[in-house]
LUMVOKOL-20069 format. One record per residue (C-alpha): residue number from 0; residue in three letters; z, y, x. Coordinates in pm, whole numbers, plus 50000, padded with zeros to 5 digits. Layout:
(NUM 'Ala' (Z Y X)),
...
// end
This chain:
(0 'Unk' (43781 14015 45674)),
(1 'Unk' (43796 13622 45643)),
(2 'Unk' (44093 13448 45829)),
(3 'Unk' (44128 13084 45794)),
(4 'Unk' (44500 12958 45793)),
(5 'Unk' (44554 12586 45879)),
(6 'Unk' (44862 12353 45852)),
(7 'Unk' (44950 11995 45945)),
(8 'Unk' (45261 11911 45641)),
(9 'Unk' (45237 11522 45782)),
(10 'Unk' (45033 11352 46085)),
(11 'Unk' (44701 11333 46004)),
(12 'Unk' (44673 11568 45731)),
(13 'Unk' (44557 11901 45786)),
(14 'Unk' (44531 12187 45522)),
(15 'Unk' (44290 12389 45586)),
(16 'Unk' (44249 12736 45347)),
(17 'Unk' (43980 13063 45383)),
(18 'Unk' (44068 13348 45266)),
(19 'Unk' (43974 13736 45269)),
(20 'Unk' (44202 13975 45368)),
(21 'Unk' (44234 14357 45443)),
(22 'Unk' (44154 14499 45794)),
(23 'Unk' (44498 14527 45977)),
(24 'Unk' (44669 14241 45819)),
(25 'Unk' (44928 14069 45958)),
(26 'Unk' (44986 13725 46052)),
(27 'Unk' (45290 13728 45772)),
(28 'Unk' (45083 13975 45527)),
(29 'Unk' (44781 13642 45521)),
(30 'Unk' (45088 13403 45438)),
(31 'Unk' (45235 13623 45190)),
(32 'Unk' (44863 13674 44995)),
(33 'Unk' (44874 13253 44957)),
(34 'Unk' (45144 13050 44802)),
(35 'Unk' (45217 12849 45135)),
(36 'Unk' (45538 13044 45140)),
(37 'Unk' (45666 12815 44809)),
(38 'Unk' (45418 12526 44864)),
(39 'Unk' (45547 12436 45200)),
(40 'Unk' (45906 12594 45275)),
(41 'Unk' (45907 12436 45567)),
(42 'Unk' (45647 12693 45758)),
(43 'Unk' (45975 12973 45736)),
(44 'Unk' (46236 12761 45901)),
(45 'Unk' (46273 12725 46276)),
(46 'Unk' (46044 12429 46338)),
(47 'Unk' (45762 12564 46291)),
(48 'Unk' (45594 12851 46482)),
(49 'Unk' (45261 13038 46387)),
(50 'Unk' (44969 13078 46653)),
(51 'Unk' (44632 13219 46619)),
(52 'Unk' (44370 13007 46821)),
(53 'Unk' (44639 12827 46978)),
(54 'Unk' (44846 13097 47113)),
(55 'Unk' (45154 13167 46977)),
(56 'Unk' (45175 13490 46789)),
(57 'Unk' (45448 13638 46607)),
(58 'Unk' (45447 13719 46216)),
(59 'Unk' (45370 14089 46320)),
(60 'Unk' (45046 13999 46514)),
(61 'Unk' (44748 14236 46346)),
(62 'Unk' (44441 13933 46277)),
(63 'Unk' (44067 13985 46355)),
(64 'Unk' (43788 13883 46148)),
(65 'Unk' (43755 13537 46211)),
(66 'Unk' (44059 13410 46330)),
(67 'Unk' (44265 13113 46271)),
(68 'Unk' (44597 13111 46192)),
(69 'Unk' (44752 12783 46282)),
(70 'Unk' (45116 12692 46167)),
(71 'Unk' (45259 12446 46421)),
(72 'Unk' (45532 12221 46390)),
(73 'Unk' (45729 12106 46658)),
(74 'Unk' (45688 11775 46836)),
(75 'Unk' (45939 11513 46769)),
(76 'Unk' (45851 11257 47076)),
(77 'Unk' (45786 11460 47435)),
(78 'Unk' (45455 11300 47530)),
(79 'Unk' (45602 11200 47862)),
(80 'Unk' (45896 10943 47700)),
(81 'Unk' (45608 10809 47521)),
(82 'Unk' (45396 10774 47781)),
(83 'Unk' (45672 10571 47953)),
(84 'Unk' (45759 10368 47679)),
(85 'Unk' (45431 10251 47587)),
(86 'Unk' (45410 10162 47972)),
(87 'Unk' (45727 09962 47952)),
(88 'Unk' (45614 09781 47650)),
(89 'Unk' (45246 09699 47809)),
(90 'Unk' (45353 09601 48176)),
(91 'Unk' (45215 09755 48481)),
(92 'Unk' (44876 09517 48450)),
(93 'Unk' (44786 09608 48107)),
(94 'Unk' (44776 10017 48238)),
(95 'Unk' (44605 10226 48403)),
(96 'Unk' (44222 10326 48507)),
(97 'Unk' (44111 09972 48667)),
(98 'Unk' (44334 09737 48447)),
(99 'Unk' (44035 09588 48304)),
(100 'Unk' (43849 09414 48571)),
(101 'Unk' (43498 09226 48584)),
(102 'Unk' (43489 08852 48662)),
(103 'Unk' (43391 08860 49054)),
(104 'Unk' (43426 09213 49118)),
(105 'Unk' (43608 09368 49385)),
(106 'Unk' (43900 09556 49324)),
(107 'Unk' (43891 09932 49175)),
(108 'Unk' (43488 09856 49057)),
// end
């Protein structure tokens, strides 16, 4: 059956690899048949989780034909500190759905 395992090693770079495996495989089986294991050590530490469409799955999870096996790392900003730091560094006028107004217009058009 044909799996697809994908991993993001640095922001915006994905590696993406096919491969054909036997039916029952497991989620740690498909690594083991690739040399991701030596390639990027990282994937086996704590950081990093595996999922399978997006939901996290754990290295015993049997795959289906056609699934995708995602290795995710962890996030190093939480989106909301971001979000409120890019705020803080735009002001409260530069933000937001009607910041950018038409000459004349009335307000929230």
């Amino acid at each position: 059956m044909n799996v697809t395992l994908l991993y993001a090693p640095a922001p915006r770079v994905v590696v993406e690899l096919k491969c054909l495996v036997a039916e029952g495989c497991t989620a740690k089986e498909a690594v083991a048949l690739t040399d991701w294991a030596k390639r990027y050590p990282e994937i086996n530490g704590p950081l990093v989780f595996m999922s399978v469409w997006g939901r996290k799955v754990d290295g015993d999870a049997v795959l289906r034909e056609g699934d995708r096996l995602e290795f995710c790392r962890a996030l190093r900003v939480d989106p909301k500190v971001a979000r409120r730091e890019r705020f803080v560094g735009q002001g409260a006028r530069g933000t937001g759905l009607f910041a950018q107004r038409r000459p004349g217009s009335k307000a929230g058009y």
